[in-house]
N, C-alpha and C positions, 0 to 999 in steps of 0.2 A: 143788285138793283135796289133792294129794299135797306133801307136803314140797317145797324146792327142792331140785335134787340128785337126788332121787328118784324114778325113773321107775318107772310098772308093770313085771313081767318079764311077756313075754306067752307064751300059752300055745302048748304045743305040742303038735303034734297028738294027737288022743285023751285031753288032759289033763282036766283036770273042774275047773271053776270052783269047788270047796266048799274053805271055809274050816273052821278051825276056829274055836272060840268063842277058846283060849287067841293062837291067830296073830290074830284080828280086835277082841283086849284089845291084843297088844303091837302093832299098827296105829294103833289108835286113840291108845295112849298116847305113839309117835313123834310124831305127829302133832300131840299135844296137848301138847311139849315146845317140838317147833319154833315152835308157835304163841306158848306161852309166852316161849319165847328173840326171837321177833320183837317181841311186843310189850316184852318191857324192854329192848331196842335202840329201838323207838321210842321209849318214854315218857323215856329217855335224853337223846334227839335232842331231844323237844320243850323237855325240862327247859332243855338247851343251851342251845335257840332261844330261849327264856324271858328264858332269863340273859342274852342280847345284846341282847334288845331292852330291857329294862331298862336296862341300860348303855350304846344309841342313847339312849334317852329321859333320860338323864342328862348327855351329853353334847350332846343338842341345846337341853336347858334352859341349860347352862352357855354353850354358845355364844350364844344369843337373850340373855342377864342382858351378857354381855361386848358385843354387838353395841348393847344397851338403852344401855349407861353410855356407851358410844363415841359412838352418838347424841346423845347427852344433853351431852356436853362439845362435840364438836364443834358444837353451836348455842349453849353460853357461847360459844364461842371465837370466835365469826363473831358475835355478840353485842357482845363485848367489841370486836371487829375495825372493826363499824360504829360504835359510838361514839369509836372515837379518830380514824377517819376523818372523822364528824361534827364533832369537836371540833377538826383538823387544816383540814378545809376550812374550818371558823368564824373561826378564828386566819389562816388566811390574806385571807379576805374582808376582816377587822378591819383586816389589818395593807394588803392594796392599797387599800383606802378612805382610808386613812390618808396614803397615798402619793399618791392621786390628789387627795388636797384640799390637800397640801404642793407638789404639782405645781399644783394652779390657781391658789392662793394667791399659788408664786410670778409665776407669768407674770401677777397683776394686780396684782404690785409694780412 
């Protein structure tokens, strides 16, 4: 209830709890300053928080779009990798067929 900082003073003996109206305005209005000054320290802080998360959510789109196209090449690239291999074991098949009927051929000269 009381400000931070701001402790009750307590009373000492034979003192009397009565306020006045003009002491229980300027209580009220401490009171409703600090309130004031916490909440625009907060809505400060949120603003902050705001601002970074926006700037997460930008950065994690930019990361998933760079992460997307790295996927996306690396399956050409093992794409392109299996057709030369395709094409590399075809040529060689061609070419030991080649070899092995130049080998029977000769041995039935």
């Amino acid at each position: 209830m009381y400000p931070q900082g701001r402790h009750p003073v307590p009373l000492q003996p034979g003192q009397s709890f009565k306020f006045t109206v003009l002491e229980t305005l300027d209580r009220i209005k401490e009171e409703f300053q600090f309130l004031q000054a916490q909440y625009h320290s907060l809505k400060l802080e949120c603003e902050k928080l705001a601002s970074e998360k926006t700037e997460m959510q930008r950065h994690y789109i930019m990361y998933y779009e760079m992460s997307y196209g790295l996927n996306i090449e690396m399956h050409k690239q093992v794409g392109k990798l299996c057709l030369q291999n395709s094409e590399y074991v075809s040529a060689k098949r061609s070419l030991l067929g080649y070899l092995v009927d130049v080998c029977l051929s000769v041995e039935h000269v």
